[in-house]
N, C-alpha and C positions, 0 to 999 in steps of 0.2 A: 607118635611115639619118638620117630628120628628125631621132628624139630626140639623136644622134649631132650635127647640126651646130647643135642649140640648148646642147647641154653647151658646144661648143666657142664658141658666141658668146656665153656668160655668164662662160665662164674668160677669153677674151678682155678682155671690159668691165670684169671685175674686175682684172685682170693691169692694166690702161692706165688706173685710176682713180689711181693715184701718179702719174701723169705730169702730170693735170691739176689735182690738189688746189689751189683758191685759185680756181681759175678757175670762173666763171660760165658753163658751158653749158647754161643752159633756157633754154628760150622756146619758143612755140607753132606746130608745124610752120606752119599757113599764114601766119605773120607771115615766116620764112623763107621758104618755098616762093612769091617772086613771083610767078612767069608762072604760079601756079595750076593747074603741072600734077602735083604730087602726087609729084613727083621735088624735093630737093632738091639742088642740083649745088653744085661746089666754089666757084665762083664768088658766089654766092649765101649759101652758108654763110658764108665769110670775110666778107663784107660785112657782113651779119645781125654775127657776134664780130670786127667788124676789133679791138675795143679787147681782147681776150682774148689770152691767152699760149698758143704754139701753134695757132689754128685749123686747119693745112693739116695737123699729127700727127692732130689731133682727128677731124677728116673722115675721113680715111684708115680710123680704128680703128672710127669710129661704121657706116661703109660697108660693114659685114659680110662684102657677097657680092663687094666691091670692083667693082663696077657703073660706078663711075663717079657715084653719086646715092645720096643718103639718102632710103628710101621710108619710108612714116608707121611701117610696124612696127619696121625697123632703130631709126628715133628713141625711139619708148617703149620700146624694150627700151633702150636706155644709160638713158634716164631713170629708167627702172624699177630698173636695176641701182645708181643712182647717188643712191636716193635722192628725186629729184623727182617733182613730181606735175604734174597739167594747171593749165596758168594761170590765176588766177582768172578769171570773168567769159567762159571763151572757152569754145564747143562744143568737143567731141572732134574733128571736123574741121573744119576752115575755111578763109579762106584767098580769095583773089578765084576759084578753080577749085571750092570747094567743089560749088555750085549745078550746077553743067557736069558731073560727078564723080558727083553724085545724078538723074540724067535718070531712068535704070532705076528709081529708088523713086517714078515720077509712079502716081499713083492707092492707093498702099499704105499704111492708115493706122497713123498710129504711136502 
């Protein structure tokens, strides 16, 4: 059933990459993700691309499980699909929630 709805979220990504060609959707979830809590919501998104064509399609498509919020994986999966990579200079996650987010790895060395 999982490998079932990752088929279906990659025919997706690729099916709605025509929609957006020209437009600039990267950037690094916690630079989106304000309130740092690891949800990106609509509100939020639009903000982060107001100058983008489309952003309210774009959310829609990128919100996989249509949750209402873009979580870190739904995000590198479009990016993945589309191309992009992590932004220069940033961790894999971040974001002002990062730290909050990482409690459970106190004492585990890396």
């Amino acid at each position: 059933m999982i490998k079932h709805a990752g088929f279906i979220l990659m025919a997706m990504l690729l099916i709605s990459g025509a929609s957006f060609a020209g437009s600039d959707y990267n950037a690094h979830f916690g630079d989106m993700d304000k309130d740092g809590n690891q949800i990106v919501v609509k509100d939020e998104f639009a903000a982060y691309f107001k100058d983008n064509s489309k952003p309210d399609e774009a959310f829609a498509i990128i919100d996989a499980d249509s949750s209402g919020g873009i979580d870190h994986d739904e995000w590198h999966a479009f990016k993945k699909m589309h191309g992009y990579e992590h932004m220069d200079g940033k961790t894999h996650m971040g974001g002002p929630g990062h730290m909050e987010g990482m409690k459970h790895m106190e004492g585990v060395k890396q």
